[in-house]
C-alpha positions in Angstrom: 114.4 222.3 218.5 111.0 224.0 218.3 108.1 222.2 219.2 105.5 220.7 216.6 103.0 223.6 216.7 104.5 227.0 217.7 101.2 227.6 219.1 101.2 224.6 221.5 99.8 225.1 224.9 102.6 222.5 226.2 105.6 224.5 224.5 108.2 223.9 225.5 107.9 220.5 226.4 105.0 219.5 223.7 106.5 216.7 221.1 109.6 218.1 218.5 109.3 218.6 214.9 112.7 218.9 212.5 110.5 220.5 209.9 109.9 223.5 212.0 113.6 223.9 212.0 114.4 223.4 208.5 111.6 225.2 207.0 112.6 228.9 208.8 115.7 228.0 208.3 115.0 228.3 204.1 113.3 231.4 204.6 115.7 233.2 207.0 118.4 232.1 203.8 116.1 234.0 201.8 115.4 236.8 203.4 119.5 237.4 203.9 119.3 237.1 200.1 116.8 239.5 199.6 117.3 242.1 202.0 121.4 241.7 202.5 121.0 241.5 206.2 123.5 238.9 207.8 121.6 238.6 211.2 119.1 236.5 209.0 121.8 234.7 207.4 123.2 234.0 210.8 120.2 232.7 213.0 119.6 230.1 209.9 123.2 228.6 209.8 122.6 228.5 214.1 119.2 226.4 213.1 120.7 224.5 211.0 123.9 223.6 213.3 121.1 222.5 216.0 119.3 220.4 213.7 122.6 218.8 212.3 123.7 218.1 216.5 120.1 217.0 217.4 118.3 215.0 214.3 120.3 213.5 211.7 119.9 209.8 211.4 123.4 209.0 209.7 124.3 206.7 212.7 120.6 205.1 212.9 119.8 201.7 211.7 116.5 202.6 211.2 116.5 205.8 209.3 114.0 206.5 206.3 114.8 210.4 206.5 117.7 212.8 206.5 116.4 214.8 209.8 114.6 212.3 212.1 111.8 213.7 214.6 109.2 215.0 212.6 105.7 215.7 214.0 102.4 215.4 211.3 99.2 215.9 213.5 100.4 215.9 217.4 96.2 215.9 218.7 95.2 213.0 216.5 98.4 211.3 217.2 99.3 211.1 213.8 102.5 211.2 212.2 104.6 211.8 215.4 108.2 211.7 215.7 108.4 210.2 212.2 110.3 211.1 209.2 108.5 213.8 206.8 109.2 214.3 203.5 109.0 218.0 203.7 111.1 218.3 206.5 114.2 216.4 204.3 112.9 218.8 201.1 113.4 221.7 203.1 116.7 220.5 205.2 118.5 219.4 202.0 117.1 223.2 200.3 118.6 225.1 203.3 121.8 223.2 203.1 122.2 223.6 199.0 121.5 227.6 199.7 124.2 227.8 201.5 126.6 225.2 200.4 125.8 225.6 196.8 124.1 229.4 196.3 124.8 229.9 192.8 123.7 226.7 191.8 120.7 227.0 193.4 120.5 231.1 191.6 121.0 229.3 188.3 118.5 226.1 189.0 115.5 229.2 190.1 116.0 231.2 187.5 117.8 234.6 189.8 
């Protein structure tokens, strides 16, 4: 899982983020769309796999998101390793595009 800030000085070993996961996983979806290239397609459905194996909360007690492990404002210490609302947005997105891609067609308007 990538860390918060791509740009971290401490990548690879800075704090995680799940959003950073599922939000290029959305766009890769897209882009296969778009351009009919698979390899995008591909790399998403691998992002998506890792995310599923490393941050879902189904077996946690405590769980106030679908993908746990998301990371706000890592410097301020803020928001770290919480659950973000973007990061479920763009999880439950990526898994409806390719679950459910005519739905989603019809619900967009394509």
């Amino acid at each position: 899982m990538p860390v918060w800030d791509y740009r971290s000085p401490l990548a690879p070993n800075d704090v995680k983020d799940a959003s950073a996961c599922a939000i290029p996983a959305c766009a890769l979806l897209d882009l296969s769309r778009v351009t009919g290239v698979a390899r995008y397609r591909d790399r998403a459905l691998l992002i998506l796999d890792a995310l599923c194996r490393t941050c879902l909360t189904s077996a946690s007690t405590r769980h106030e998101a679908v993908p746990a492990r998301g990371t706000r404002d890592r410097p301020a210490e803020i928001g770290v390793e919480v659950p973000l609302p973007y990061g479920d947005y763009y999880f439950v997105e990526a898994l409806l595009r390719v679950l459910k891609p005519q739905a989603v067609a019809r619900a967009i308007g394509l």
